[in-house]
Kinemage of the C-alpha trace (Angstrom):
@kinemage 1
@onewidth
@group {chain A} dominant
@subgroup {mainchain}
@vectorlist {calphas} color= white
{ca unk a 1} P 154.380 -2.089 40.163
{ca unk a 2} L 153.709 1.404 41.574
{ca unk a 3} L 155.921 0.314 44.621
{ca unk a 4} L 158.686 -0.606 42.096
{ca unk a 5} L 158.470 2.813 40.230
{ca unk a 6} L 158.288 4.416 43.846
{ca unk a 7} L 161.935 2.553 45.339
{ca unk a 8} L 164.061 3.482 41.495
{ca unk a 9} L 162.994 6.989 41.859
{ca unk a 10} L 164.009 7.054 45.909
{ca unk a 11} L 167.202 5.274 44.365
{ca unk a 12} L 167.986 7.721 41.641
{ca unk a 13} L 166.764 11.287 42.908
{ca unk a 14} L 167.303 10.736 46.577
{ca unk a 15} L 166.961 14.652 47.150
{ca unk a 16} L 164.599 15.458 44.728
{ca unk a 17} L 162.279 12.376 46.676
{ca unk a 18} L 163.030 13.367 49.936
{ca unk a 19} L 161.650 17.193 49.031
{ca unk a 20} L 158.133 15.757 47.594
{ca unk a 21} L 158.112 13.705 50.668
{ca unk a 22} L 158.576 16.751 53.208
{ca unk a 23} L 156.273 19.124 50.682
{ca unk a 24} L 153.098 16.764 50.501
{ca unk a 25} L 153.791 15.912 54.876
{ca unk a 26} L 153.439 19.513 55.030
{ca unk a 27} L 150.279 20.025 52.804
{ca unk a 28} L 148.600 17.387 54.202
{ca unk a 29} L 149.450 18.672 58.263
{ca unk a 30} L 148.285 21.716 57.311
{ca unk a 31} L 145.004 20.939 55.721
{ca unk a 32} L 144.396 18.544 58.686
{ca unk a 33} L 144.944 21.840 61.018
{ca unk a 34} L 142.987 23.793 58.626
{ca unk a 35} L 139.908 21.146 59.316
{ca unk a 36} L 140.735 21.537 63.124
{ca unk a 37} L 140.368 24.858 63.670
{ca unk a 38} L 136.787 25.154 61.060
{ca unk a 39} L 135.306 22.520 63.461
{ca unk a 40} L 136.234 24.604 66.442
{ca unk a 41} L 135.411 28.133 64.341
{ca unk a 42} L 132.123 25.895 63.394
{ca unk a 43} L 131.117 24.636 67.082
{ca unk a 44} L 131.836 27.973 68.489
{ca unk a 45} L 129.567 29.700 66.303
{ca unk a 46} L 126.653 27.473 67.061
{ca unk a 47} L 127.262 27.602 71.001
{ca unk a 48} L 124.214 29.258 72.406
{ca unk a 49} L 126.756 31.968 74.412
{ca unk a 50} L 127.689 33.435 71.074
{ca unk a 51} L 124.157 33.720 69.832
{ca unk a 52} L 123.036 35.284 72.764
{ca unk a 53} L 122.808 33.158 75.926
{ca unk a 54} L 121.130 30.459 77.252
{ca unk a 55} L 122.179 26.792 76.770
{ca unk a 56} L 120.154 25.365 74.045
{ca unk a 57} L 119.236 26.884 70.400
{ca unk a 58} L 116.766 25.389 68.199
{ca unk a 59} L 116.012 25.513 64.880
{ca unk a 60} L 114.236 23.772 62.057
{ca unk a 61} L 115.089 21.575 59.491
{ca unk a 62} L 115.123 24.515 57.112
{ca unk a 63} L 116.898 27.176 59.457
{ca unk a 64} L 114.011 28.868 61.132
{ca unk a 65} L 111.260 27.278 63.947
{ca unk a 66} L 107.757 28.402 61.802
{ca unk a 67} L 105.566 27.951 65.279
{ca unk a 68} L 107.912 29.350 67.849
{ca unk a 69} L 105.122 30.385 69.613
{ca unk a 70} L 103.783 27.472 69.489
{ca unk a 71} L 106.262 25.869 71.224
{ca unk a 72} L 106.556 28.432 73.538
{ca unk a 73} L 103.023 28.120 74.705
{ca unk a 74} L 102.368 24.401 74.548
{ca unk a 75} L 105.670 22.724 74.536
{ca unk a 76} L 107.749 24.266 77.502
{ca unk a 77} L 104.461 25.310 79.581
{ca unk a 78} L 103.481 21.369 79.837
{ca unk a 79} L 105.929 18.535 82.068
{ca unk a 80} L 108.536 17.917 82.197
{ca unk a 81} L 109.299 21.674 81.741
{ca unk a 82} L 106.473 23.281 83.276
{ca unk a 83} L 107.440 24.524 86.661
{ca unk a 84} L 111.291 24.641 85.836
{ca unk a 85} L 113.027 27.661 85.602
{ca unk a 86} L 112.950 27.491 81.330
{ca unk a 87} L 113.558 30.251 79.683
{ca unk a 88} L 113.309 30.754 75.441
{ca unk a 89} L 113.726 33.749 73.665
{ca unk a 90} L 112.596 33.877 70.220
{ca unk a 91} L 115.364 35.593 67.247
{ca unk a 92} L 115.345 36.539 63.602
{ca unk a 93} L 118.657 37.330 61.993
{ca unk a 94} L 118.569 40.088 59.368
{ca unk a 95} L 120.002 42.931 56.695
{ca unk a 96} L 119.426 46.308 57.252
{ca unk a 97} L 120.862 49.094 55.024
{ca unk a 98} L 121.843 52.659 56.550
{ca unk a 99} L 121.547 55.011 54.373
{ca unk a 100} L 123.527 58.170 54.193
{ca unk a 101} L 123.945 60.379 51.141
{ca unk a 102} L 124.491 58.550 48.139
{ca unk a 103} L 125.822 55.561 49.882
{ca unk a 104} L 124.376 52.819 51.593
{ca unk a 105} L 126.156 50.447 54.132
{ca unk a 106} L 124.548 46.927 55.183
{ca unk a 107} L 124.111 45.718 58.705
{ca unk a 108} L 123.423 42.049 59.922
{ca unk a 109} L 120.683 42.849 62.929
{ca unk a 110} L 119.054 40.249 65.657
{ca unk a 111} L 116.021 41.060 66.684
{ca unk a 112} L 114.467 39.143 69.972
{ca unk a 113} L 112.263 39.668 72.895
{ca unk a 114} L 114.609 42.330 75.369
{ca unk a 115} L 112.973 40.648 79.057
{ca unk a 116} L 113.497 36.832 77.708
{ca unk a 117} L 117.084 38.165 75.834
{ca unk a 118} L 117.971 39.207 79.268
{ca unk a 119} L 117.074 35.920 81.319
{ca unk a 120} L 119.309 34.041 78.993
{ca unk a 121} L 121.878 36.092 79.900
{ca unk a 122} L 122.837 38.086 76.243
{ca unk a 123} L 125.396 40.223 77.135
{ca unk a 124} L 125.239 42.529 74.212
{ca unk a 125} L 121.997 44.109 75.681
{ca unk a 126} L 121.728 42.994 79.130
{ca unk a 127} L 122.679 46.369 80.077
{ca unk a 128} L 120.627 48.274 78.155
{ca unk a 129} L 117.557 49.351 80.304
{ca unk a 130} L 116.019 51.460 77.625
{ca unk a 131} L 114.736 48.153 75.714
{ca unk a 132} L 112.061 46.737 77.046
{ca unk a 133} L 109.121 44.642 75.859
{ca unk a 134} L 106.554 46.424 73.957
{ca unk a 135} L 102.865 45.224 74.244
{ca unk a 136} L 103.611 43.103 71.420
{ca unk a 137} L 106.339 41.653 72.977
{ca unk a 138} L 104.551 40.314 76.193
{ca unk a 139} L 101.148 38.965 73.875
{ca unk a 140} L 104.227 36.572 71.958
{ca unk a 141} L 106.142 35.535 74.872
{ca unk a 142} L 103.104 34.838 77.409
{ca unk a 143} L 100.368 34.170 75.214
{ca unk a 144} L 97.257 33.596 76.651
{ca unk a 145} L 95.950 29.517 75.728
{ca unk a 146} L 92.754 31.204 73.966
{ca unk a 147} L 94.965 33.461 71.877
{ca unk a 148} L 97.134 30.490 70.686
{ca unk a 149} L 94.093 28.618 69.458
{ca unk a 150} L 92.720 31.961 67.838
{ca unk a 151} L 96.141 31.814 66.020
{ca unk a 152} L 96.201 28.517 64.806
{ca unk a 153} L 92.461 28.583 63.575
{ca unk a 154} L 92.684 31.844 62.087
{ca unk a 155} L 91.462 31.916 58.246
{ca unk a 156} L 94.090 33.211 55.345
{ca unk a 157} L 93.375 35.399 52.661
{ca unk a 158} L 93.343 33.357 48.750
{ca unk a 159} L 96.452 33.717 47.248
{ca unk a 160} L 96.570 35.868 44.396
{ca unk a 161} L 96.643 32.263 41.592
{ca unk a 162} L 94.198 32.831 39.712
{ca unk a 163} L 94.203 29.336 37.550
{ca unk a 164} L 93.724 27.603 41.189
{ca unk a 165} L 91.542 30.364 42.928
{ca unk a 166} L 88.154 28.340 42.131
{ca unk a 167} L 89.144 25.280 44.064
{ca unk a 168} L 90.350 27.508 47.377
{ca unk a 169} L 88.261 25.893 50.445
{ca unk a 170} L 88.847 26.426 53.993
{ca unk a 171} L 87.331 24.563 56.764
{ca unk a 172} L 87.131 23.869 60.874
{ca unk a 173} L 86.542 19.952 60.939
{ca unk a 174} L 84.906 18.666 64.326
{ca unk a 175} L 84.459 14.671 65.393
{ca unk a 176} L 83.326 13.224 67.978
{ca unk a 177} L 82.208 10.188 70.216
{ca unk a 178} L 80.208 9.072 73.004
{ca unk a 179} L 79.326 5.195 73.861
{ca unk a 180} L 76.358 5.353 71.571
{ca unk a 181} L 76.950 8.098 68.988
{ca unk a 182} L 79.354 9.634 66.827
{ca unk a 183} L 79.433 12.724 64.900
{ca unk a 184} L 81.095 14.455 62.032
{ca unk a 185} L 80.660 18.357 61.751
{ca unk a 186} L 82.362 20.324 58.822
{ca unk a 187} L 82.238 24.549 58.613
{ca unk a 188} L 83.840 25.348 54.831
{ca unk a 189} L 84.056 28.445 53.522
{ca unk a 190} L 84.596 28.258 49.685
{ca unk a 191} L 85.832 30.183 46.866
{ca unk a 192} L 84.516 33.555 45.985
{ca unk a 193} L 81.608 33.769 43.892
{ca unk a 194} L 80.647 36.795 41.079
{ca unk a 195} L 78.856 38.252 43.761
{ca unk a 196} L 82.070 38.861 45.295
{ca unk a 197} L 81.067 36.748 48.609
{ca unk a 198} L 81.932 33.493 49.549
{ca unk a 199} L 80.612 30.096 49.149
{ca unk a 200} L 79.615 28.824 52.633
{ca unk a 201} L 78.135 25.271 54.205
{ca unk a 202} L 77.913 23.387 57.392
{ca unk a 203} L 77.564 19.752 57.038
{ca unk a 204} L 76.464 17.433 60.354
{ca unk a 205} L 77.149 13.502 59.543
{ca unk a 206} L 75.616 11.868 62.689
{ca unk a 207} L 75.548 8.127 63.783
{ca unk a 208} L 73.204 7.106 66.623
{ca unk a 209} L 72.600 3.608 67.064
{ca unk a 210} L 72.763 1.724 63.741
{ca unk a 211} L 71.448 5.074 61.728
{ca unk a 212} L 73.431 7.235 60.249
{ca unk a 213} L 71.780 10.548 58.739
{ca unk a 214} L 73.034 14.178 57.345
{ca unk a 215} L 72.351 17.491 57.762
{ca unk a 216} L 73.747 20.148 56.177
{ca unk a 217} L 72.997 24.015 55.256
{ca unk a 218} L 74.957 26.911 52.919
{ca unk a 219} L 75.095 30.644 52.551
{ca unk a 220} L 77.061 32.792 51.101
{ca unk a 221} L 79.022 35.251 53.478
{ca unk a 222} L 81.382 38.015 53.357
{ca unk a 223} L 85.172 37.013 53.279
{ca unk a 224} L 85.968 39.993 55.389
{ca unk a 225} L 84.018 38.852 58.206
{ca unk a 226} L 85.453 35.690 57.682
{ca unk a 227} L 89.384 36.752 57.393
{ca unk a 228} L 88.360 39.370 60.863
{ca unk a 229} L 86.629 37.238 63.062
{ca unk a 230} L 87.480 33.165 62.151
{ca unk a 231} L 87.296 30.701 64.185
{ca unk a 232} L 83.644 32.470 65.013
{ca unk a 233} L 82.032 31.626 62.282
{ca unk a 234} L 77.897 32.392 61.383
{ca unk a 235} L 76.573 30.291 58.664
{ca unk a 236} L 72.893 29.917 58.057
{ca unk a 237} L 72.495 30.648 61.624
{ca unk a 238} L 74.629 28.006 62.953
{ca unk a 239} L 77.987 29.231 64.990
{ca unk a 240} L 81.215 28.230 66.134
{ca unk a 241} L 82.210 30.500 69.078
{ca unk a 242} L 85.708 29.801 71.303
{ca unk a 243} L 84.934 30.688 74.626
{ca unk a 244} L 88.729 30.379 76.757
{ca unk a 245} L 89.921 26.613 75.591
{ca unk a 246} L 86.200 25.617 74.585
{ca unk a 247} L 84.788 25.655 71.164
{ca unk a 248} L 80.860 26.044 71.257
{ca unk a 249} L 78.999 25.157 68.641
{ca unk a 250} L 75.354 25.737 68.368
{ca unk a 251} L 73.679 24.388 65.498
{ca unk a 252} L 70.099 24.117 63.439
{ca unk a 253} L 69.716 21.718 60.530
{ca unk a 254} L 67.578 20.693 57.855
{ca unk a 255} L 67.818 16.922 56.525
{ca unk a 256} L 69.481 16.435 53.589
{ca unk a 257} L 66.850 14.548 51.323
{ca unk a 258} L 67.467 12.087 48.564
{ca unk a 259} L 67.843 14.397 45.540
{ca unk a 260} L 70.884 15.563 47.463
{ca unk a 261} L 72.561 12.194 45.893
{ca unk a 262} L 74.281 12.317 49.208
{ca unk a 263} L 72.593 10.028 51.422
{ca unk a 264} L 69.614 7.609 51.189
{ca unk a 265} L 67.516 9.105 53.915
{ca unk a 266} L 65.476 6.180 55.663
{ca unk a 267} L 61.605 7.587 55.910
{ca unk a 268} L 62.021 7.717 59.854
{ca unk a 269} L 64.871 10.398 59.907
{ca unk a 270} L 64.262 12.787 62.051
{ca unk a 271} L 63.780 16.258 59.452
{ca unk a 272} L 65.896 18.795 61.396
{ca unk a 273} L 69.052 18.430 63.951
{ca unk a 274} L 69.639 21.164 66.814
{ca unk a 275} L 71.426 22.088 69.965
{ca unk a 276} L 74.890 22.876 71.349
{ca unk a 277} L 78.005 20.977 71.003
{ca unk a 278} L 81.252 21.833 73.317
{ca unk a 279} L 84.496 20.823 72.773
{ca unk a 280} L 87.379 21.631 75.072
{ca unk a 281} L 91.443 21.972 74.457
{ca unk a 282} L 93.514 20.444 76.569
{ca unk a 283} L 97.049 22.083 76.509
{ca unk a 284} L 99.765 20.659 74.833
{ca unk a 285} L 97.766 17.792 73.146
{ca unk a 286} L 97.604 20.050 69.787
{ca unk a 287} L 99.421 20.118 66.247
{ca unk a 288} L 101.261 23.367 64.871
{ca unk a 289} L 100.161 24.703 61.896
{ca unk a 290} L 102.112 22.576 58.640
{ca unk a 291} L 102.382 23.750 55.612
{ca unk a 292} L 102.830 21.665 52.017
{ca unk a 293} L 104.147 23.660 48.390
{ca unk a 294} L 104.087 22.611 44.954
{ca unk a 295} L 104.326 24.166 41.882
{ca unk a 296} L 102.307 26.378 40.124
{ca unk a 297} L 101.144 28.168 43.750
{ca unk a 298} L 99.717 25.609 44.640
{ca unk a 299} L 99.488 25.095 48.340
{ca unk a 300} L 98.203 23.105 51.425
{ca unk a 301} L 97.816 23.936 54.548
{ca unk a 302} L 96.369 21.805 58.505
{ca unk a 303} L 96.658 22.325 61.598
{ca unk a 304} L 95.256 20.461 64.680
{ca unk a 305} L 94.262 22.936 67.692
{ca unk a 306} L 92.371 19.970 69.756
{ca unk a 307} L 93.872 16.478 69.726
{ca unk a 308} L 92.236 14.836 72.510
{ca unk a 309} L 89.309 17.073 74.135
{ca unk a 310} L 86.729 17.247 76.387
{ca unk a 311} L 83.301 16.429 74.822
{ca unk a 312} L 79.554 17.377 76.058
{ca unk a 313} L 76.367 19.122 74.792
{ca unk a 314} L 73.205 17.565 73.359
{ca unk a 315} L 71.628 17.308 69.795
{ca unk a 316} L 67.774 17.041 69.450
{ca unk a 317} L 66.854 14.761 66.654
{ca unk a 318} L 63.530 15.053 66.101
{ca unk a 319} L 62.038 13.437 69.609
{ca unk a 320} L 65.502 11.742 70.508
{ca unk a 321} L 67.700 13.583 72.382
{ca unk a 322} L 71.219 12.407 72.193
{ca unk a 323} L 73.600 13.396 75.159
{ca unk a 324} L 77.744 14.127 74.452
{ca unk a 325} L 78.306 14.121 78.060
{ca unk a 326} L 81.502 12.261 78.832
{ca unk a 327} L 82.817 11.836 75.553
{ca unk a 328} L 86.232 12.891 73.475
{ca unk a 329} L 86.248 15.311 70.806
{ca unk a 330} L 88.810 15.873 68.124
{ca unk a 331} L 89.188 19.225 65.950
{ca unk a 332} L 91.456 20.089 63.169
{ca unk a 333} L 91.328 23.078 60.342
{ca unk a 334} L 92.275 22.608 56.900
{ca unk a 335} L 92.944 25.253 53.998
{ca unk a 336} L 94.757 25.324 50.433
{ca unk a 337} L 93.440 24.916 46.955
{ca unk a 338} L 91.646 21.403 46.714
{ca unk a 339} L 90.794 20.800 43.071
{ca unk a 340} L 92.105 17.300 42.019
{ca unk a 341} L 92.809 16.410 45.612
{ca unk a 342} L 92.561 13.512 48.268
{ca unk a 343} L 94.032 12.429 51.323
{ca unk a 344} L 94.479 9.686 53.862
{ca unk a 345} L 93.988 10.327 57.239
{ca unk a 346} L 93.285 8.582 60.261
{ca unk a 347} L 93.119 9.352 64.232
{ca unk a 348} L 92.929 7.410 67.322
{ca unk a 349} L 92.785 8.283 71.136
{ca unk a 350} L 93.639 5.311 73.662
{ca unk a 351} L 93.888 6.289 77.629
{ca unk a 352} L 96.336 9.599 77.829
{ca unk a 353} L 97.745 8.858 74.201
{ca unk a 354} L 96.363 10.450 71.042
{ca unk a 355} L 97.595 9.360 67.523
{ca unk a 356} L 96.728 11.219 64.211
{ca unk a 357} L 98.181 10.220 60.957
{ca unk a 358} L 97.878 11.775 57.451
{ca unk a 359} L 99.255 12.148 53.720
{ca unk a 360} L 98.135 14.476 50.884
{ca unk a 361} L 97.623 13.827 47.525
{ca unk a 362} L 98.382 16.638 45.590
{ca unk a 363} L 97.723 17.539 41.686
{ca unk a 364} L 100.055 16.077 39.646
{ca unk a 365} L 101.023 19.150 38.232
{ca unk a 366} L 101.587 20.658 41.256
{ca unk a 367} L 103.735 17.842 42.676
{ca unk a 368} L 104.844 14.313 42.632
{ca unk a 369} L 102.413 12.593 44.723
{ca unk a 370} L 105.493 9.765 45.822
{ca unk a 371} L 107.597 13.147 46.956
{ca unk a 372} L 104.906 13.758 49.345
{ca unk a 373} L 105.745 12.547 52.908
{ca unk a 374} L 103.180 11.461 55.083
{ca unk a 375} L 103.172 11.691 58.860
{ca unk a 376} L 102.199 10.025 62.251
{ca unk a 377} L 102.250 11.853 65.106
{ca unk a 378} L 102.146 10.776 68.809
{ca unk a 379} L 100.554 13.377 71.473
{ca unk a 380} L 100.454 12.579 75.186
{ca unk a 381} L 98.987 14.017 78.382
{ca unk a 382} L 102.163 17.007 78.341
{ca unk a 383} L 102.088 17.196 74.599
{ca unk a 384} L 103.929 16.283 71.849
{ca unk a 385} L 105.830 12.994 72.774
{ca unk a 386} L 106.758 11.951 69.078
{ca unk a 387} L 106.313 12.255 65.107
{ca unk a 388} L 107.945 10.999 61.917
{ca unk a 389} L 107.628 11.677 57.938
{ca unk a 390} L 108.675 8.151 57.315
{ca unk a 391} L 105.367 6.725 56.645
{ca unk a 392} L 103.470 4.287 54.898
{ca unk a 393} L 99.491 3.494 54.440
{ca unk a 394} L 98.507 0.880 52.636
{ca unk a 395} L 94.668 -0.115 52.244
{ca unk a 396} L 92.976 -3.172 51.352
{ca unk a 397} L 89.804 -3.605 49.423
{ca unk a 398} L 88.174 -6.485 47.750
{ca unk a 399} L 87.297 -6.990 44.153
{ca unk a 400} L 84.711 -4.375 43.632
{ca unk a 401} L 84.393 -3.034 47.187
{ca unk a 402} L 83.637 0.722 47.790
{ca unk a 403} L 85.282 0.960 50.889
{ca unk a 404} L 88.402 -0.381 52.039
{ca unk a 405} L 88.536 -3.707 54.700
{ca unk a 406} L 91.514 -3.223 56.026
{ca unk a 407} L 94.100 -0.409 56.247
{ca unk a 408} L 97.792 -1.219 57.220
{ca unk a 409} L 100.211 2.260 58.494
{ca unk a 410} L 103.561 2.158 59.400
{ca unk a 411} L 105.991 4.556 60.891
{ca unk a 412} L 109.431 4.566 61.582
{ca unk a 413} L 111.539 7.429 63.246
{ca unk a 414} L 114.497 7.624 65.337
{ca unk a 415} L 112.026 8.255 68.766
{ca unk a 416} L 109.112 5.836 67.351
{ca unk a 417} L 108.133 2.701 65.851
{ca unk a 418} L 104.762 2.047 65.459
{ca unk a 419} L 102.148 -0.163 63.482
{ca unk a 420} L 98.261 1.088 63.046
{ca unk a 421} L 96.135 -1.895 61.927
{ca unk a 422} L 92.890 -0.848 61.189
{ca unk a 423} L 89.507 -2.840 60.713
{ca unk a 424} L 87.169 -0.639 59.172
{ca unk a 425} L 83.676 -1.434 60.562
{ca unk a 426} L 81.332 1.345 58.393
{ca unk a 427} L 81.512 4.208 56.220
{ca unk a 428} L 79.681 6.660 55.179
{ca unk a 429} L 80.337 7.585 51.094
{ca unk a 430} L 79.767 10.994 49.715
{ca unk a 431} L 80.172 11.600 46.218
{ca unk a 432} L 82.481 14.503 45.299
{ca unk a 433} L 80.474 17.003 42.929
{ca unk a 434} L 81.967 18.907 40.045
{ca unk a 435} L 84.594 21.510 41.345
{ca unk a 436} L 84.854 20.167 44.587
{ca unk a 437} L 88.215 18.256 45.248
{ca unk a 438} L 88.712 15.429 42.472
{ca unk a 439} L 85.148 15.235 40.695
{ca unk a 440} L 84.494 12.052 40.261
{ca unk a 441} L 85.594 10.767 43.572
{ca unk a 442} L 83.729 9.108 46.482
{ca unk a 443} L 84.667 10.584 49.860
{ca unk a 444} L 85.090 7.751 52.690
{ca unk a 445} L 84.739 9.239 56.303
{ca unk a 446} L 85.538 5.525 58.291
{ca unk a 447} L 84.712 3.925 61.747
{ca unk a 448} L 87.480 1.667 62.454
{ca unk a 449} L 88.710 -0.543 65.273
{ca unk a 450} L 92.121 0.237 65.680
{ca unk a 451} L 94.988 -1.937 66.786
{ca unk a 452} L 98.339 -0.354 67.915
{ca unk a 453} L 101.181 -1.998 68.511
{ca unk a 454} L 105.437 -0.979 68.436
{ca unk a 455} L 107.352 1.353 70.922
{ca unk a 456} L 107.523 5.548 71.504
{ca unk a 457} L 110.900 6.194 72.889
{ca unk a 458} L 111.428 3.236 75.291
{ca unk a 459} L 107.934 2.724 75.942
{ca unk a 460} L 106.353 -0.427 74.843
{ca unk a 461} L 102.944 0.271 72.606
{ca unk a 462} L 100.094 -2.081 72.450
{ca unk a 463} L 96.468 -1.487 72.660
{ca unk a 464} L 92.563 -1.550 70.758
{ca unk a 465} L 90.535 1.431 70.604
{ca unk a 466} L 88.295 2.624 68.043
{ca unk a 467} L 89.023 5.674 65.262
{ca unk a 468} L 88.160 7.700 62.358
{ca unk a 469} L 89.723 7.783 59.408
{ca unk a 470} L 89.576 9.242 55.686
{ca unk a 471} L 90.058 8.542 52.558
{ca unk a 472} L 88.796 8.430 49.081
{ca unk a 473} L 87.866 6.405 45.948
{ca unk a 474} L 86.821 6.313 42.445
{ca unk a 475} L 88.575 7.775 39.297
């Protein structure tokens, strides 16, 4: 029909025809030209000579790179990099407004490091000898490793919310394992208290042989301290103390006992737990700090400075002593506002490769708990190899279990493609008190035998190794 209509009026308004013709040829050569030259204008303006040098820029999913110097430190000082001329400058794009008389005239300013701007080559101030690195300058671009971990375990001020401000928690998380025992350490600063100091514990879960017992101790401290001089913490005269890339940690605990509703104590435990446990960064096997937003202020924050580490020391249980010699140690810090919270979380180590996985629940006020991406992460002897957000964790427990049997996580990405089946073999169930996390819950801290299996890059996965992992039950 339309081709009918189309061949009359070509018929009976030849001219008129052949004008629409040429007139809608024309438009549509032009906007095709248009398109042309905006993905030229386009491609130029992302070429790395036009920003200012080098042959490479990165950025993050959002625009800017939150742990530049993270990369800078971990990513391009381990292989394949390391020991290659690699250069990376950091920049920050911004408005500045000069001011003169009653008027006021905006300026679009870079800002980067002048010694690294140079090396790349920027020739809008290659040539300009009077800027040069301040002190500030050469701490960012050649950090030293023990400055980098200071960074990522520093402690953050609680953000002005007041509705959320009792369920603030911060906390450096240790783990641990040797052939015959395993340990779980927890320092956790809480909210503030009327006396205008902070809520403070240490908690030791350790397993040796088939017992497992706890120890734990609490304070209250000043947040100061805490804000100046974190990850050194004092509490109840036990310490964390980073010496270099090695976290010491000397500690001296009381039992809990029964009425703590924490743990039934078997009459043998020993009454007290003491000595020195030293865990040591490797660089590159570490996670950058990430952060997760809702509504509300609401916020959540981890980190992991120690993937895969270097594990000795010895705890004195009453007359046992139990060695750490030889083993692998695991460390991670966690902060945000905790109050109707969980998680699942899980971590494995295997040979050179270290695996951690993870999802938080949030509030559901704060956000939609299905919104929420999880992640799996894959960290090798140079670092990072590869991560994903496309996640899944399913657990399985039977009818009226506490714990789950089985747990079942997937992730997919474009450089991975992996499958975590894990047995759980024992946990050890703390009950979540009033104002800490969800009351109500049960807190699962898990021994698991872990089976790994799928591909990272082009690299064939498939192994058994046993793992932690975390989660929670009840309400």
């Amino acid at each position: 029909m339309i081709l009918t209509v189309a061949l009359r009026s070509l018929l009976t308004r030849p001219v008129r025809s052949a004008v629409l013709a040429g007139g809608f040829g024309l438009g549509v050569s032009v906007m095709a030209t248009l398109l042309g030259i905006g993905a030229v204008i386009l491609e130029q303006a992302r070429a790395p000579a036009l920003v200012g040098g080098g042959d490479v820029v990165i950025a993050g999913a959002s625009g800017r790179v939150p742990s530049a110097r993270f990369i800078m430190s971990s990513v391009l000082e381990t292989p394949p990099l390391s020991g290659r001329a690699v250069v990376a400058s950091p920049m920050a794009r911004g408005t500045l407004y000069l001011v003169r008389g009653g008027g006021r005239v905006p300026i679009r300013a870079r800002g980067g490091i002048p010694s690294l701007e140079r090396a790349l080559g920027d020739p809008e101030t290659s040539g300009v000898r009077s800027w040069v690195d301040t002190d500030a300058d050469v701490a960012w671009a050649r950090p030293d490793p023990e400055d980098v971990l200071r960074a990522m375990d520093r402690f953050h001020p609680i953000p002005d919310v007041a509705a959320r401000a009792d369920s603030w928690a911060e906390w450096l998380y240790f783990n641990g394992h040797t052939e015959d025992a395993r340990f779980y350490l927890t320092f956790l600063v809480g909210p503030m208290t009327e006396t205008g100091r902070r809520r403070a514990g240490v908690r030791l879960q350790l397993q040796h042989g088939d017992r497992v017992t706890n120890y734990s101790a609490s304070q209250e401290i000043d947040e100061a301290d805490v804000l100046a001089s974190a990850p050194e913490l004092t509490i109840a005269g036990n310490s964390v103390r980073l010496n270099g890339r090695r976290y010491i940690v000397t500690l001296d605990l009381p039992r809990e006992t029964a009425g703590d509703q924490r743990e039934v104590v078997r009459p043998a435990a020993p009454p007290r737990a003491s000595g020195q446990i030293r865990i040591g960064a490797i660089p590159g096997r570490s996670l950058p700090p990430i952060w997760v937003r809702g509504s509300r202020g609401w916020v959540s924050g981890y980190t992991v400075p120690v993937m895969n580490g270097t594990l000795d020391g010895m705890l004195r249980v009453g007359n046992d002593r139990v060695s750490l010699s030889g083993g692998r140690g695991y460390h991670d810090h966690n902060w945000g506002f905790w109050d109707d919270v969980s998680w699942r979380w899980g971590q494995v180590q295997h040979g050179e490769l270290s695996l951690v996985y993870g999802r938080i629940i949030p509030p559901a006020e704060a956000a939609d708990a299905d919104r929420v991406p999880g992640f799996l992460a894959v960290i090798g002897p140079d670092g990072p190899i590869a991560s994903t957000t496309d996640v899944t964790i399913e657990e399985s427990t039977r009818p009226g279990g506490r714990q789950p049997e089985h747990i079942v996580v997937r992730g997919r990405g474009p450089s991975l493609d992996l499958t975590l089946d894990l047995d759980v073999e024992d946990a050890i169930i703390t009950p979540m008190r009033q104002g800490l996390f969800g009351a109500g819950l049960d807190f699962l801290q898990l021994r698991a035998r872990y089976r790994v299996t799928g591909r990272v890059d082009d690299r064939a996965i498939s192994f058994t190794a046993p793992g932690s992992a975390e989660t929670f039950r009840g309400k």
